[in-house]
C-alpha positions in Angstrom: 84.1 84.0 130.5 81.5 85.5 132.8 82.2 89.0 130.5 82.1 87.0 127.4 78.3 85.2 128.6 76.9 89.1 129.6 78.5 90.4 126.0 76.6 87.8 124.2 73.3 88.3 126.4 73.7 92.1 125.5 74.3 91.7 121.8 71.2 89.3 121.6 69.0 91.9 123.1 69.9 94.2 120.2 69.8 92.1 116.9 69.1 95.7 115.1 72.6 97.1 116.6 74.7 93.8 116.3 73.5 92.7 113.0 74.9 96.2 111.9 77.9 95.9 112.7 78.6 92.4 111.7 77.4 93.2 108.1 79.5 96.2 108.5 82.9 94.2 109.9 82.3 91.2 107.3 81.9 93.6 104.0 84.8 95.6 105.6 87.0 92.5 106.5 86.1 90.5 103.9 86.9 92.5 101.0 90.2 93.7 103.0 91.1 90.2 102.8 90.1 89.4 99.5 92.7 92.1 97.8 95.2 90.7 100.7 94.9 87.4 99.0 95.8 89.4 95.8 98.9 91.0 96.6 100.2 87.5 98.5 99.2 85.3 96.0 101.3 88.1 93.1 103.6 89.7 95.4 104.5 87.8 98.3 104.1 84.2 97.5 107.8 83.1 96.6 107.8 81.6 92.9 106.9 78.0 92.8 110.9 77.0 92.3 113.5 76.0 94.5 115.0 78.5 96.7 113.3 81.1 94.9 114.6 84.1 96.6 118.1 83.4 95.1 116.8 83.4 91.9 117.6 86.6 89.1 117.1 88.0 85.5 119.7 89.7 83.7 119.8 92.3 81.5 121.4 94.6 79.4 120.9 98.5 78.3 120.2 98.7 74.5 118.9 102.3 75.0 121.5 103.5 72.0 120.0 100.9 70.0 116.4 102.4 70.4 115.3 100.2 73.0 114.2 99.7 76.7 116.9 99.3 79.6 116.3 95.8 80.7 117.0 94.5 77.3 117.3 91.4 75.9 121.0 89.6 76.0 123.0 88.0 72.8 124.7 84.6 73.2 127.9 85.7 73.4 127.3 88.2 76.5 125.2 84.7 78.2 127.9 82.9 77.6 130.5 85.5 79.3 128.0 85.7 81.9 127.5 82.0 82.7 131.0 81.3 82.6 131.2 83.6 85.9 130.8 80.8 88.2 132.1 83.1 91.2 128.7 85.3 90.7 126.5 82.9 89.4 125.6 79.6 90.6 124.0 78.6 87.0 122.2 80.4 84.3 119.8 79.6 81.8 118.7 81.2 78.2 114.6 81.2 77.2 113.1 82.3 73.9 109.6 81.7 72.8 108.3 78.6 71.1 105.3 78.3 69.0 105.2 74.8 69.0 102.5 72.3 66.6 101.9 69.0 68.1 100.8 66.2 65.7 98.2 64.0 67.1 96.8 61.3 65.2 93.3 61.3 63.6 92.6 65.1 64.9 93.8 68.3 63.3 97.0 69.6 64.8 97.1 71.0 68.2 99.1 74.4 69.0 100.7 74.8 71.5 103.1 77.9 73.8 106.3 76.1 75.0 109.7 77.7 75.4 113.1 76.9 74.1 116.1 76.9 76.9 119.3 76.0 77.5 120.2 72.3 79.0 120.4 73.7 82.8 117.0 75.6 82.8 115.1 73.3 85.5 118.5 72.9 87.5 118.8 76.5 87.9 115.1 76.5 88.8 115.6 73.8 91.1 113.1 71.5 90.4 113.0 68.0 90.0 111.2 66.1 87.3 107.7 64.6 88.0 108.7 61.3 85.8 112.5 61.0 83.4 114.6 63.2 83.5 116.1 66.9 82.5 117.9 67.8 79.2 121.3 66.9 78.9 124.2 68.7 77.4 124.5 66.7 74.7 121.1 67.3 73.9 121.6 71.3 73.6 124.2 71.2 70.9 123.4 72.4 67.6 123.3 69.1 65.7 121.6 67.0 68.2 118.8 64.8 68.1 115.5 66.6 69.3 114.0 65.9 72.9 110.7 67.5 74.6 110.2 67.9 77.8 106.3 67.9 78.7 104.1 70.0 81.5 102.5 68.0 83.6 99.0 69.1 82.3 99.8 68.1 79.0 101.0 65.0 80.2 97.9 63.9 81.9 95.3 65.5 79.4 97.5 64.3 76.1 98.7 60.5 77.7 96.6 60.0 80.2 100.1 60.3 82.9 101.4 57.1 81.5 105.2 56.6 82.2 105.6 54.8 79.2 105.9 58.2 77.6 109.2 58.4 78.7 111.5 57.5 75.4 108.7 57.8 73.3 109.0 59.5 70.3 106.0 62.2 69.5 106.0 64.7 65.9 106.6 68.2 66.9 106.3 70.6 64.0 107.0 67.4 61.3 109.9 66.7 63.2 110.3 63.9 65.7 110.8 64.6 69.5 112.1 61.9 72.3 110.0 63.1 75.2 113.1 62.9 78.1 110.8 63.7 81.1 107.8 65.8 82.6 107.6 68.6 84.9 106.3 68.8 88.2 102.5 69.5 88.4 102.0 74.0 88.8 105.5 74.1 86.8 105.5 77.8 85.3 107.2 79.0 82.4 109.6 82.0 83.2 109.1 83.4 80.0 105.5 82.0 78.9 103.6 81.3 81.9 101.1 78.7 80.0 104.0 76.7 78.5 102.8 73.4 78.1 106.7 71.8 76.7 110.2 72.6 76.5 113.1 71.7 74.1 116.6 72.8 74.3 117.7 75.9 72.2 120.8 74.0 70.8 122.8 77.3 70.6 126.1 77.1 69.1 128.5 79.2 72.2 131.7 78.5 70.4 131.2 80.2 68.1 128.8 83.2 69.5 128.4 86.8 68.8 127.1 89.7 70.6 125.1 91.4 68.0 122.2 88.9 67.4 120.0 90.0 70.2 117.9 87.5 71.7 117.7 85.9 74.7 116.2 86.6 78.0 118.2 85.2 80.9 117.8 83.8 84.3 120.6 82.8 86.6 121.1 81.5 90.6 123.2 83.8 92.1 126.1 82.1 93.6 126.5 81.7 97.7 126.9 84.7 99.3 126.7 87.0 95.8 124.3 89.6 96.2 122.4 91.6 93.6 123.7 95.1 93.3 127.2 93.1 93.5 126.6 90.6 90.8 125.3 93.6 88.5 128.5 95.5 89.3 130.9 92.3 88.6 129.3 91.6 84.9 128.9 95.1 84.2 133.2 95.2 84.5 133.1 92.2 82.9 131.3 93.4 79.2 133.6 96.9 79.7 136.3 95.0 80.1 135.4 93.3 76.2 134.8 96.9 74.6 138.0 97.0 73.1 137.3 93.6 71.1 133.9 93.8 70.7 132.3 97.8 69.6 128.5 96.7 70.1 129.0 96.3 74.0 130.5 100.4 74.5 129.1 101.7 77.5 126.3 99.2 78.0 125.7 98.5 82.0 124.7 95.0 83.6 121.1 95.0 85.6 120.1 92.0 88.0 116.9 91.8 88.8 114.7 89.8 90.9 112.8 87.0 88.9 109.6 88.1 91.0 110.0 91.8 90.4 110.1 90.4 87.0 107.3 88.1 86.6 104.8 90.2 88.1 106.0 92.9 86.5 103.9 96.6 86.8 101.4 94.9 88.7 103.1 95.5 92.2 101.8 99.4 92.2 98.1 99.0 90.7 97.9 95.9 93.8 99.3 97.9 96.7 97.0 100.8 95.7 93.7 98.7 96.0 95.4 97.4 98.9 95.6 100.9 100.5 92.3 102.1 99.1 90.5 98.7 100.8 92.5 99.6 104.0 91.0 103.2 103.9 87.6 101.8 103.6 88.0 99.2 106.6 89.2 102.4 108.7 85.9 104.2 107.6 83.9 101.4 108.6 86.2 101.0 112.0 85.4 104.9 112.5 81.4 104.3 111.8 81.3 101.3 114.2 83.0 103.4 116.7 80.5 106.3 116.4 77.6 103.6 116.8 79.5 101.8 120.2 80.0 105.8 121.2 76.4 107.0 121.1 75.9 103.0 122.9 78.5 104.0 125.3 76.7 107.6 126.4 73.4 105.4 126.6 74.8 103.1 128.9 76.5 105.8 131.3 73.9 104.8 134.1 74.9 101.6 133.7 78.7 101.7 134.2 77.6 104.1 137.1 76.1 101.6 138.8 79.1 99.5 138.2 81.7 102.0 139.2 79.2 102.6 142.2 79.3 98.8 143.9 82.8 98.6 143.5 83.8 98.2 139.5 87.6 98.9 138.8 88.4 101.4 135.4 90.6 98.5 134.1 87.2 95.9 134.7 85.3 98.3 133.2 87.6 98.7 130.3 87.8 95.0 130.0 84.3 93.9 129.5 83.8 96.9 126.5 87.1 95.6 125.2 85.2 91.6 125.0 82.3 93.4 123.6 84.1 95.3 120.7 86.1 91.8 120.3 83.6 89.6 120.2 82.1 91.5 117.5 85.0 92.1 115.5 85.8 88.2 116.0 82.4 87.1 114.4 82.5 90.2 111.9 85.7 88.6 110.7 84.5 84.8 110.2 81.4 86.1 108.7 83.9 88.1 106.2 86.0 84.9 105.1 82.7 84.3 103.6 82.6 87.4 101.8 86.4 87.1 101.0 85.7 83.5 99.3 82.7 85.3 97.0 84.6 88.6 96.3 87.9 86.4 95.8 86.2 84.6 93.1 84.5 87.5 91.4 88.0 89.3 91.1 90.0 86.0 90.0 87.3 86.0 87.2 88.1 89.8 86.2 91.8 89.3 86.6 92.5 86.0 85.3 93.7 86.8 81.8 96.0 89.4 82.7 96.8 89.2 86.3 100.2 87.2 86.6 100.2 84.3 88.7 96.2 84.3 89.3 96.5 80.6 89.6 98.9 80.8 92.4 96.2 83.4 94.7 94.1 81.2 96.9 92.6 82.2 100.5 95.5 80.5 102.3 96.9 80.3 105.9 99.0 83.4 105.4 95.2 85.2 104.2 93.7 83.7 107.4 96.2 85.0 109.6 95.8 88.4 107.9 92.1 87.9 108.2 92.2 87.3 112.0 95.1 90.1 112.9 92.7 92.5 110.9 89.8 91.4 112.4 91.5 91.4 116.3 93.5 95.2 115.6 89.9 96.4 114.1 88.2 95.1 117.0 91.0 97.2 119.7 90.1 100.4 117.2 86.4 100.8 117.4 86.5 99.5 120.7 89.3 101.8 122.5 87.3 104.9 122.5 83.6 103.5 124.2 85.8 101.8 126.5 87.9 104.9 127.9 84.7 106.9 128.1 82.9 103.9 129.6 85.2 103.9 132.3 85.9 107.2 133.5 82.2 107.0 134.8 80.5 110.0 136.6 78.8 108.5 140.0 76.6 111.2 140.2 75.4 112.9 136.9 73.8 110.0 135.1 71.8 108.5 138.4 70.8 111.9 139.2 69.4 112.4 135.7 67.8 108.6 134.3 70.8 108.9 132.1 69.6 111.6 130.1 72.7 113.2 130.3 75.7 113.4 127.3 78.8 113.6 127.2 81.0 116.6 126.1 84.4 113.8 125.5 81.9 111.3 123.7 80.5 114.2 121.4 84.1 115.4 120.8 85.2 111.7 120.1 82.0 111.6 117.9 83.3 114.7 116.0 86.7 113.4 116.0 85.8 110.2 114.2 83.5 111.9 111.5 86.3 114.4 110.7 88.8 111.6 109.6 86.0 109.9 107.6 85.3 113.0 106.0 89.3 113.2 105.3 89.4 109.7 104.5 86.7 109.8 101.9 88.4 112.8 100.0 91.9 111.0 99.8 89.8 108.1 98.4 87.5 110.3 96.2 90.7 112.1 94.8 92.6 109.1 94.2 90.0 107.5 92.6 88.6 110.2 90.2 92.3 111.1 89.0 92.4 106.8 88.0 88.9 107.3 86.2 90.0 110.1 84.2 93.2 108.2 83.6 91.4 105.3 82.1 89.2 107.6 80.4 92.0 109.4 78.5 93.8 106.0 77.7 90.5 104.6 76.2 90.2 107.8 73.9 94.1 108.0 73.1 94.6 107.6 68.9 96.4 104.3 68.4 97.0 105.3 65.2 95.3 102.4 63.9 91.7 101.6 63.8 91.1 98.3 65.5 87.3 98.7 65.1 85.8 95.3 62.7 89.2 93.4 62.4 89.9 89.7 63.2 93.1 88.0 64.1 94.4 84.5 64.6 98.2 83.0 64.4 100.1 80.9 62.5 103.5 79.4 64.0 104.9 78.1 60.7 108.4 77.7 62.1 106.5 75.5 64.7 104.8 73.8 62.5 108.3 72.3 60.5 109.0 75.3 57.8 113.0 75.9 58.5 113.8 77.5 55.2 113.1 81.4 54.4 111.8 80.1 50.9 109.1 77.9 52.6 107.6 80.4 54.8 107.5 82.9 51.9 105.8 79.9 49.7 103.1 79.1 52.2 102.5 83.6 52.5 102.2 83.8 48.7 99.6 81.3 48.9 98.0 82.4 52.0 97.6 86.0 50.7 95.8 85.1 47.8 93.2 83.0 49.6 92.7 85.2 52.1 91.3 87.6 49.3 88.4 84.8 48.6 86.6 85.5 52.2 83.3 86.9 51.3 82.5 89.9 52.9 86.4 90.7 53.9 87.7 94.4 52.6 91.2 93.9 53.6 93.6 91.1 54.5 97.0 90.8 55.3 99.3 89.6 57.8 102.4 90.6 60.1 105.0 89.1 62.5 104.1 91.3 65.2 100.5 92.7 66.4 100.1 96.1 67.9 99.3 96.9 71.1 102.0 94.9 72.7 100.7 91.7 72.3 103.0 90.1 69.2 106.3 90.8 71.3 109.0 92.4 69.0 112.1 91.8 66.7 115.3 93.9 66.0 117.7 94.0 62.9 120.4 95.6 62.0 120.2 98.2 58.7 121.9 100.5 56.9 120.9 103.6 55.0 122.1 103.8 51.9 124.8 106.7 51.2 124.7 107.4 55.2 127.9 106.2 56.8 127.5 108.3 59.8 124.3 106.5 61.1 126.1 103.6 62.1 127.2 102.9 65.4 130.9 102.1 66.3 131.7 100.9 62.5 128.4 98.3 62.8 125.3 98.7 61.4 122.5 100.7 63.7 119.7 97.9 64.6 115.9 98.8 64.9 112.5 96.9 65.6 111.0 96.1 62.7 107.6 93.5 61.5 107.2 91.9 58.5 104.6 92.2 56.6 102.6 92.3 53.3 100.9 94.9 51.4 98.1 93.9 52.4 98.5 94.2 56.6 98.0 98.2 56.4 94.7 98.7 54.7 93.3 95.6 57.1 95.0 97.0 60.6 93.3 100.8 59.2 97.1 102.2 59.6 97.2 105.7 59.1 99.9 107.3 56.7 101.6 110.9 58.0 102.8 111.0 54.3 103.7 108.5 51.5 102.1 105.1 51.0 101.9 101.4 51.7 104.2 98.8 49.6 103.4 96.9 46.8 102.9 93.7 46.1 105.9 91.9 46.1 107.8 95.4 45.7 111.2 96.2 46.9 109.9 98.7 49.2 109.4 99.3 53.0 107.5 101.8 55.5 108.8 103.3 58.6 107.2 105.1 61.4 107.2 108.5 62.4 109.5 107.9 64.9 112.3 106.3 62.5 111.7 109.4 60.0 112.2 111.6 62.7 115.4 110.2 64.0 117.1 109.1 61.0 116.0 111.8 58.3 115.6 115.1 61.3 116.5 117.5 58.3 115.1 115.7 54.8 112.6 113.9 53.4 112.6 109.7 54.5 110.4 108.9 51.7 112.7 108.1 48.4 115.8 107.1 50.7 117.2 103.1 50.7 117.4 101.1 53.7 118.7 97.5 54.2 117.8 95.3 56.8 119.8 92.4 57.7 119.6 89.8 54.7 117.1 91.7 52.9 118.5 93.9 50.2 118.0 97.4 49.9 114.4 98.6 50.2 112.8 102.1 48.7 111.1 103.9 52.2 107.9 104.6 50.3 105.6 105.7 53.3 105.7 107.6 57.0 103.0 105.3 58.9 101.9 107.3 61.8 103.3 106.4 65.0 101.0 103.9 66.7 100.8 102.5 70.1 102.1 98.9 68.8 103.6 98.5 72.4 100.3 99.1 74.6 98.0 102.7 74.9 100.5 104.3 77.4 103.8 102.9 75.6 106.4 105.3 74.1 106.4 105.1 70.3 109.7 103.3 69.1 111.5 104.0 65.7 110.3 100.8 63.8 110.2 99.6 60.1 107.7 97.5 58.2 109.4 95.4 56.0 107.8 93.2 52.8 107.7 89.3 54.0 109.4 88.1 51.1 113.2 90.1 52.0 112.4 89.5 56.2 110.5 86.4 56.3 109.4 85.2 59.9 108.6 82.3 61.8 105.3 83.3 63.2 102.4 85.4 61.4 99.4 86.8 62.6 96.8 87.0 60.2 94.8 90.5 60.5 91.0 90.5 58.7 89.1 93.1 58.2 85.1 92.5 57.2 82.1 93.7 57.5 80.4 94.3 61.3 79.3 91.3 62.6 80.3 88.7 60.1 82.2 85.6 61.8 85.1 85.2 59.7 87.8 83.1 61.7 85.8 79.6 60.4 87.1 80.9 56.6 90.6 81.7 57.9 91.0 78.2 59.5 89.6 76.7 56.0 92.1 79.0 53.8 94.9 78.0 55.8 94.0 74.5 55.9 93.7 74.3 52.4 97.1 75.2 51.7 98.6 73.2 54.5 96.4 70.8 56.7 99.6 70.4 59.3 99.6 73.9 60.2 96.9 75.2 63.1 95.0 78.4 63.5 95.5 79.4 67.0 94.6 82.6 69.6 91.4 83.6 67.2 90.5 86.8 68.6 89.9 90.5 67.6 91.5 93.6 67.7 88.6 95.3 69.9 89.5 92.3 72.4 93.2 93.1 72.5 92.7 96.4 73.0 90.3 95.6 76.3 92.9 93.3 77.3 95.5 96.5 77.2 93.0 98.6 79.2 91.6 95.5 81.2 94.3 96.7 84.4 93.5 100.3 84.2 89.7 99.7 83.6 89.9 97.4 86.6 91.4 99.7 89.3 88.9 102.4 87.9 86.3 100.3 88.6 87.4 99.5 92.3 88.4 102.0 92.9 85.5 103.9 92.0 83.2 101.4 93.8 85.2 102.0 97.1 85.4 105.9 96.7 81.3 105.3 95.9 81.3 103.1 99.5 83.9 105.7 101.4 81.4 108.5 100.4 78.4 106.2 101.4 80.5 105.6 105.0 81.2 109.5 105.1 77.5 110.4 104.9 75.9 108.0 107.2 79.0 108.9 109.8 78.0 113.0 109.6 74.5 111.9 109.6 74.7 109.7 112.8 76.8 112.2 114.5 73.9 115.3 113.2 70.9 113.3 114.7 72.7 112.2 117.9 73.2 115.7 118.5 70.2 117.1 117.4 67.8 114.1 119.4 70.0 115.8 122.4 68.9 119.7 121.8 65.8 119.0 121.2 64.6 121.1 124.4 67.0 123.5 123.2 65.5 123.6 119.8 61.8 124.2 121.5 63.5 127.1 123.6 64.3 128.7 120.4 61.4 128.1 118.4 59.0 129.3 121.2 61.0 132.7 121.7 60.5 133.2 117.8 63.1 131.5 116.0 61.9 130.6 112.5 62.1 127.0 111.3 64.7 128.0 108.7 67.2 130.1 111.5 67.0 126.1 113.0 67.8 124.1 109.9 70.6 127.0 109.5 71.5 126.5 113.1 71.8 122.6 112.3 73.6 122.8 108.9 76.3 124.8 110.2 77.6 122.2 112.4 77.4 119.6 109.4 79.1 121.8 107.0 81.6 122.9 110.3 83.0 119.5 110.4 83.2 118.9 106.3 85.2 122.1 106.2 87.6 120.7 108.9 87.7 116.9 107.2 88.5 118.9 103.9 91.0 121.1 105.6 92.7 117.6 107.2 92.3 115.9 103.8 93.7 118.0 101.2 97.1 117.0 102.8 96.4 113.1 102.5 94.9 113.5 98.4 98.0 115.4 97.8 100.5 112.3 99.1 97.7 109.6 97.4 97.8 111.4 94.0 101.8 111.6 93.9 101.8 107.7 95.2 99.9 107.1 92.0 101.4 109.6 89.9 102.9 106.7 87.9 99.4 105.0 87.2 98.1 108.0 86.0 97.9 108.9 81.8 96.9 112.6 80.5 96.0 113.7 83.6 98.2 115.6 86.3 98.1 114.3 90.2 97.8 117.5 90.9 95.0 118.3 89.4 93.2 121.2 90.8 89.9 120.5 88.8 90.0 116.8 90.3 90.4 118.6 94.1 87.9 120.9 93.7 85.4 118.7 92.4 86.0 116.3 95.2 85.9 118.7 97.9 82.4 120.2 96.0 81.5 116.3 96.5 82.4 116.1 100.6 80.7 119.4 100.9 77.5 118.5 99.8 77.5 115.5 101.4 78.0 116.9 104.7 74.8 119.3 103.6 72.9 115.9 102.8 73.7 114.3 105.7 73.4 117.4 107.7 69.9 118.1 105.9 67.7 115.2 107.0 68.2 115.8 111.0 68.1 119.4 110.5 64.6 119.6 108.5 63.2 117.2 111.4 64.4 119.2 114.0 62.8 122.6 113.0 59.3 120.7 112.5 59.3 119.5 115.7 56.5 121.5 118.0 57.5 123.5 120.4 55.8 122.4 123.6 56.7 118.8 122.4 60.0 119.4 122.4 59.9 121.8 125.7 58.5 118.0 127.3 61.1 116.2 125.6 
């Protein structure tokens, strides 16, 4: 205590030095803390579900059938799966539901809900907030319909009245006995925002294994672990080859349901995470430099001290309560600033961060805020404390303190060096992420997205069961569409590019090709349905051929398909036929566009005519001329064929395509803002280290001038040590940007890690900063006179 009270007296005699370094700790700490709050909120945080940890996804590999490895399942594989009660405790199907709730006297109201098997919230372990789960005799094919509700749409549709329960609401024209709500934060596996469920109803007796379809997740059983479970269904689906053909040499991968929710968010987090950990040790390493050069002016001091009887370990001790008392109020002062900067990211990262609503400043972030702020505090505070205390009785008494210290100037040196690495691992790191961005911004999507409107329809939400009334309501829709004033093109498809339709596979067959298919079956490929009218307003690009006709028996397929299927001949002119649609003349090669995101690989895909591969959901694509508001005239078109059925997700294409870019574009940002800071750090740190030791040769400096040194020979003199130490920062940070840019070799798009442009431009970038920074001291040095610096 009696340290703590002659601290404080100390730090309030120097407001100029102590408010420093508390701005410094709480930008440092604070923003530390903010990305901490991040990557626990995403990362850490177990899922909002019972026993989370034990919680999986399972998948299968459909890489012969063109697709990705963790790949959908079909209900007959789920039910082999769930029937393994040795490996899995439970397990539960989820598709997608577009769902349109009537609600009287207002226009309907559409909604995202999901469609599961009767043991979904069981196998999440949760407990209903009012009624009950579904039932097994509510998940059979010919059973009467039930809902269950989210607790938001609970309280903002009924007010969170219980008499709900049993009551029977209109669900896309059908009736629905609401059976129970979920517990208030309940997430959707599947569709985050899901604000209802119903039961999927699938038929298991009499399952298959082609229709491919379902995304599963399971408990695993006591004991069972992972790697185990995968290798037990995997010999389970070999073990049905000889039955079934479609499942040869397919594999079984269990994967966390965190890994999966979160997705490929985990690497772009831990990276600002490192980045914002760099920048906390610049600051620690400029604090340190300041409490050095405080240290060396307070050797008379701690002489005194060590004179009248002062132990090294008291000594030690009352630096260590100075460097902790600052680093203690540096860190409350940067909750502050982690609230503010919190905020400020949740409202970048929102739309496409998963589990933003779950990331909150909470006791795990306040621990990690205090540890930071205590370890920070031992850092910057070690080395003025072991100088402070090996205290010379005689030098700095005999000399009013004017002397320096050769172990505090090499410390001094010391510290700049690893900011000056530190800032070129953060420089490299984040220029390679900037040109990443840029070259994903300027990649061709093979589409032009540019003046183009978009909005949904969920007409198998919205009661149309029958093929023949979807294509009704299209025909209709197509031709009103064409009334918009000001629209050039108009059209619609089941699937929007740049990843954010989802997709849908089908089996085909090419006509007079036996050899294409796969084990005897037909191959299967993504495909979207669409009208003739979808590639004129998307601006889809042809390689060769055309777009189909109006009601034509004809279909377009991409590059990649052509390639594939036809390596040797011509794909325009041959017949294909989809599942259920009759065969099809391939009149066009659409270019291959990024329908799956701007970095996505290009999958073989068809486009097939709505009237032979009619769809539940449609997204209506507009193109008009710049500027002119056109989803108001969508919403009437579609209302005047059918009233019942809701426009929802107006947007444009421009937006969509921000939204693909929006995590790249913000880790370029950030990034660049810290690299911006770290250089910022870097340059003050040379330049505090420059004028310390400059402000101590100054008699040397009016030796030299006044036996004919030149003012420039000084500046010279004055530079070299500057650029000395950015040579050996560079030297000691080449090695760190090398192990940064292969950490984020996977975040990176057109550009190598390696780059040799990048690390030469960044080390131009240290090296004139150290000039800069070297510069200023050095110009005031050589103008100083010579008998006032020979009195100095």
């Amino acid at each position: 205590m009696t340290d703590l009270r002659f601290v404080l007296r100390v730090l309030a005699r120097t407001p100029g030095f102590t408010l420093t370094v508390l701005l410094a700790l709480a930008v440092g700490i604070g923003a530390t803390t903010a990305i901490f709050s991040l990557v626990n909120g995403v990362l850490l945080r177990p899922l909002p579900y019972g026993n989370a940890d034990r919680l999986v996804m399972i998948w299968q590999d459909l890489t012969p059938r063109g697709g990705p490895i963790d790949e959908w399942a079909s209900p007959g594989v789920f039910r082999d799966w769930r029937s393994r009660t040795d490996v899995l405790a439970s397990a539960s199907a989820i598709g997608g539901w577009n769902a349109t709730l009537a609600v009287e006297g207002a226009p309907p109201e559409a909604l995202r809900g999901e469609v599961v098997t009767s043991d979904y919230f069981t196998t999440l372990g949760l407990a209903p907030a009012a009624g009950r789960w579904f039932e097994p005799r509510e998940d059979m094919p010919d059973a009467p319909r039930a809902v269950v509700l989210s607790h938001g749409l609970w309280m903002s549709r009924y007010g969170g009245s219980a008499a709900i329960i049993g009551r029977t609401i209109t669900i896309g024209n059908e009736p629905h006995e609401v059976v129970g709500v979920a517990p208030e934060g309940t997430r959707g596996v599947l569709i985050p925002d899901a604000a209802l469920w119903r039961p999927m109803r699938l038929n298991l007796a009499t399952a298959d294994y082609g229709n491919v379809f379902l995304r599963v997740i399971a408990r695993l059983a006591d004991g069972m672990r992972r790697d185990e479970a995968g290798q037990r269904l995997t010999a389970m689906v070999r073990a049905l080859e000889p039955s079934e053909p479609e499942l040869a040499n397919r594999n079984v991968y269990v994967q966390d349901a965190r890994d999966w929710i979160v997705g490929d968010v985990r690497r772009p987090l831990f990276v600002l995470l490192a980045a914002v950990g760099t920048l906390l040790l610049l600051t620690i390493a400029n604090i340190a430099n300041l409490l050095l050069a405080r240290a060396t002016a307070r050797e008379r001091e701690m002489s005194i001290r060590a004179a009248i009887g002062a132990s090294r370990v008291r000594l030690v001790r009352l630096m260590i309560v100075e460097s902790l008392t600052l680093s203690m109020a540096g860190g409350l002062l940067g909750l502050i600033v982690a609230g503010w900067s919190l905020a400020g990211l949740l409202a970048l990262v929102g739309d496409f961060l998963p589990r933003a609503a779950e990331v909150q400043l909470d006791a795990r972030a306040l621990g990690f805020a205090a540890l930071v702020a205590a370890v920070t505090g031992l850092l910057f505070g070690l080395a003025p404390a072991v100088q402070s205390s090996r205290a010379d009785l005689q030098g700095p008494l005999r000399e009013s303190g004017r002397s320096t210290s050769r172990r505090g100037q090499l410390a001094r040196n010391g510290l700049v060096v690893a900011q000056i690495a530190l800032a070129l691992v953060m420089l490299v790191s984040a220029t390679l992420i900037v040109r990443s961005f840029t070259s994903l911004r300027q990649v061709d999507l093979g589409f032009t997205p540019q003046g183009v409107s978009v909005a949904t329809v969920a007409l198998g939400g919205s009661g149309y069961r029958t093929g023949d009334q979807v294509r009704a309501f299209l025909t209709q829709l197509e031709e009103r569409l064409k009334t918009i004033p000001g629209v050039t093109a108009s059209g619609f498809s089941s699937q929007l590019p740049l990843g954010t339709g989802g997709d849908s596979d089908t089996a085909f067959t090419i006509a007079g090709k036996p050899e294409l298919q796969q084990n005897g079956r037909p191959r299967v490929s993504w495909y979207r349905s669409v009208n003739a009218g979808y590639f004129p307003a998307i601006g889809m690009r042809f390689a060769r051929g055309r777009g189909i006709a109006p009601g034509a028996r004809e279909a377009v397929v991409n590059e990649a398909f052509a390639t594939r299927y036809f390596p040797n001949e011509e794909a325009i002119g041959q017949q294909i036929e989809a599942d259920g649609s009759g065969p099809l003349l391939i009149v066009g090669v659409a270019a291959d566009a990024r329908t799956r995101g701007p970095r996505a690989a290009t999958l073989s895909e068809m486009f097939l005519p709505y009237q032979f591969a009619p769809e539940g959901t449609y997204n209506i694509v507009v193109r008009a001329n710049e500027g002119l508001p056109v989803i108001p005239a969508v919403r009437a078109r579609v209302t005047a064929v059918d009233p019942n059925v809701p426009v929802a997700r107006p947007t444009t294409m421009d937006a969509l395509h921000a939204d693909a870019l929006a995590q790249p574009r913000l880790l370029a940002t950030l990034l660049g803002a810290f690299s911006a800071a770290a250089l910022l750090l870097a340059l003050i740190g040379i330049y505090g280290v420059i004028a310390y030791t400059v402000s101590h040769r100054t008699a040397e400096m009016g030796i030299r001038l006044a036996l004919g040194a030149t003012p420039r020979q000084v500046v010279g003199l004055v530079l070299a040590d500057g650029i000395k130490l950015g040579a050996i920062g560079l030297a000691v940070g080449v090695a760190g940007g090398l192990a940064a840019a292969n950490g984020i070799g996977a975040l990176l798009f057109g550009v190598a890690p390696r780059d040799p442009l990048t690390f030469a431009g960044a080390a131009a970038v240290i090296l004139a900063t150290a000039v800069l920074a070297s510069w200023l001291p050095a110009r005031r040095a050589a103008r100083v006179a010579p008998t006032q610096a020979l009195r100095s």
